[in-house]
N, C-alpha and C positions, 0 to 999 in steps of 0.2 A: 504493500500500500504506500501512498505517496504518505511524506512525512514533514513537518516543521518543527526544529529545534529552535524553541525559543531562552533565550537564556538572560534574566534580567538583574541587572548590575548595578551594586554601589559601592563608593570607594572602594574598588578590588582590584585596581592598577601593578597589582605583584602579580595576580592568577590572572589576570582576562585572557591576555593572551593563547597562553597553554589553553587553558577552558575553549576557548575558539577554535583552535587548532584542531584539538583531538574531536569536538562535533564536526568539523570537516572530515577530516582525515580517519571516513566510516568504510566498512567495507558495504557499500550500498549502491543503487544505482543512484548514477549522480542526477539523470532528468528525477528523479522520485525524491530526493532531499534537498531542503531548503535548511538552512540556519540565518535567525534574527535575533540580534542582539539590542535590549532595549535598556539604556541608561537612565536610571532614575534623578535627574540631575546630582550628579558625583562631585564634588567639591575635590576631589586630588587630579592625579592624569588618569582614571581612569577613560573620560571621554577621547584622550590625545591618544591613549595604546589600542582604541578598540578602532581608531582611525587610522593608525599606524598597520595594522594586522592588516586589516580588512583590504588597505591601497594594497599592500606586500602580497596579500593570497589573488588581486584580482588582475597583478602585473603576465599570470602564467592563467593563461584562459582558455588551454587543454581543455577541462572538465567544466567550462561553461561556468567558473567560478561567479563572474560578475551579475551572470542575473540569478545565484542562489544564494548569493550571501549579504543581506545588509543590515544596517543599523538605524538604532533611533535615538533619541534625546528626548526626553519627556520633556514640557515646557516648565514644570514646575514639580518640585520632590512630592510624587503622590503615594509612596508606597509600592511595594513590591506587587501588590494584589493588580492596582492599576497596571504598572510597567506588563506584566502576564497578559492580561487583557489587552491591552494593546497590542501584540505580540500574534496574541489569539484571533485578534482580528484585521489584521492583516497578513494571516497567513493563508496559505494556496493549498495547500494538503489536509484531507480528512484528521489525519493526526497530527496532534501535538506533544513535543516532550519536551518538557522543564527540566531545566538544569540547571544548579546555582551555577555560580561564578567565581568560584572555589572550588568548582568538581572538572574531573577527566575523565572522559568515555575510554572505555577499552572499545578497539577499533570493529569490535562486533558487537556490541552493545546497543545500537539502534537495530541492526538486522534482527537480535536477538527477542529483542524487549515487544515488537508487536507480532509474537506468534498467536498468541493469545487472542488474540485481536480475531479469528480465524472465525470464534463465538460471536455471533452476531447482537450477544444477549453481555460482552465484554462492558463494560466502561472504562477499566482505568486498571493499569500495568506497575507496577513497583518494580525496578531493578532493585539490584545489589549492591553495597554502599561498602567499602573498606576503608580503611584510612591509612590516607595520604604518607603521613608524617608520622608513625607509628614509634619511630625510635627517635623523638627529637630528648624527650623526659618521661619521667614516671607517671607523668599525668597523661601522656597522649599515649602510651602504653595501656594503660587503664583503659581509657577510650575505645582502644582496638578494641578487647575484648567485649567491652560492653557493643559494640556494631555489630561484633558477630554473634553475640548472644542474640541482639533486636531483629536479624536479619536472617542469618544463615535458621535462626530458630524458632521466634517469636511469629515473622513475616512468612516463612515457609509454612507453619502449622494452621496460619491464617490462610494463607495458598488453596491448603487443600480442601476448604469450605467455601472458596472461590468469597472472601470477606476478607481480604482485609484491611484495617481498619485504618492505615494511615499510607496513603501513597507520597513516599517521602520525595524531597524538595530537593535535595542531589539530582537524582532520576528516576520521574516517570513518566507515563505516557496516558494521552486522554482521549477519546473522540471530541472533536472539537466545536462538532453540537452540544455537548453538554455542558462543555465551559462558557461558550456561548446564550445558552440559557440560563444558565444560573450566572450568568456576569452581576445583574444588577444588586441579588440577594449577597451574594459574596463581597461585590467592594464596599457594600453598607452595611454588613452587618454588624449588629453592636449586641450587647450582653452587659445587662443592668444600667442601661443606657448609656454604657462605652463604647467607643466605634472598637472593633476589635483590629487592631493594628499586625496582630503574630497568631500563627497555626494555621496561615495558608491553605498548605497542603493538608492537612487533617478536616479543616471547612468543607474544602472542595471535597475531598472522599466522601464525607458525608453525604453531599449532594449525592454522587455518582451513585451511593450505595441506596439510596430510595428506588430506583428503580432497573440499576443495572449490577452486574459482577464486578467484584475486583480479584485482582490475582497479583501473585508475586511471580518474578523469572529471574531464579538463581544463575543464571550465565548469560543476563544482561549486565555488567560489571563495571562501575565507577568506581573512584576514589577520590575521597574528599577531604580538605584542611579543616581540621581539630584543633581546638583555640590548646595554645601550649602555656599559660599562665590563668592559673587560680582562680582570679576576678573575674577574666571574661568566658570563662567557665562556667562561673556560677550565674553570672548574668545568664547565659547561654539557656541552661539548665530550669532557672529560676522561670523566663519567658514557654521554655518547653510544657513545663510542670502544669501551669497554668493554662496554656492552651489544651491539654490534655484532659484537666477538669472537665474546662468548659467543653471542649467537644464531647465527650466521654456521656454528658448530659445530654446533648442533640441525638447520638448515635442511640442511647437508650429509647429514643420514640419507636 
């Protein structure tokens, strides 16, 4: 099936790069893949590297780079929800796959990620998440393990009830009617009358999960950067916790 890798960015001017790269560089058919990269206005260089890459990949136009790869600039910082949504709607392929901008595709990881997709009854695809930087300290150490606990175990036993529960923000894949119709409930939604800012991807599964499957695919394969200092760990963690709640409340209807 045709595909659009959307992948939406802020200040991540160290990863964007690589991140772009490895969504290009799929083993896929290249008329069938698109990648759009949507900057949430970035206040570092990230917008100067993601112009950098994108002129560099479209100087060699073998594989028709220049009409499948481009970028955007949001007019104003709207959130990541938005920056998606945009993405999602200006994409040209049935599917879409989210990828932070901190993560790298293994180069079979889009062929792989929409088999599933085969179910006409599919909605929404989780790959598999390792981490990047696993021996930087003892904290991202920790990390690892906890990925492979959440994923290789947690997300596979969710798999095979064709439910699970959170199609994570590294990489997954969605039919792109469904993010499309649930656009408006998702960039508004609030909880005790706060706009909900964090849990993305656990929002949107829910949507998915009212009326279609989820699955996971253990040999769709990324790898993602894991905060290596304490603090923004626990911020990380803290924001997680909390969206987990609340969604965990949606999903019990």
């Amino acid at each position: 099936p045709g595909v659009t890798v959307i992948i939406p960015c802020f200040n991540e001017e160290e990863w964007i790069q690589r991140t772009i790269i490895s969504c290009m560089d799929q083993n896929y058919p290249p008329e069938k893949l698109e990648v759009i990269v949507v900057d949430d206005c970035s206040t570092d260089r990230s917008v100067e590297k993601i112009s950098e890459i994108v002129s560099r990949l479209q100087e060699d136009d073998r594989l028709g780079v220049k009409g499948r790869l481009s970028y955007f600039v949001q007019p104003q910082n709207a959130g990541k929800r938005s920056a998606l949504v945009r993405g999602a709607e200006c994409a040209v392929h049935e599917l879409v796959v989210f990828v932070d901008s901190d993560s790298f595709l293994d180069p079979y990881a889009v062929r792989n990620l929409v088999q599933p997709f085969k179910d006409p009854k599919m909605g929404g695809v989780a790959g598999r998440t390792d981490v990047a930087n696993t021996y930087t300290n003892g904290l991202t150490k920790m990390q690892s393990v906890r990925y492979y606990i959440a994923f290789r175990i947690m997300k596979a036993a969710e798999g095979l009830f064709d439910c699970v529960t959170c199609l994570s923000g590294p990489l997954s894949c969605y039919r792109k009617e469904i993010v499309l119709k649930h656009k408006e409930d998702w960039l508004n939604q609030k909880f005790f009358g706060q706009k909900a800012t964090f849990g993305d991807d656990r929002a949107m599964t829910n949507f998915v999960l009212k009326e279609y499957r989820t699955s996971y695919q253990d040999t769709a394969v990324c790898s993602t950067i894991v905060p290596n200092r304490h603090g923004v760990f626990l911020k990380q963690q803290m924001r997680w916790k909390r969206s987990w709640l609340r969604e965990s409340l949606m999903a019990g209807e």
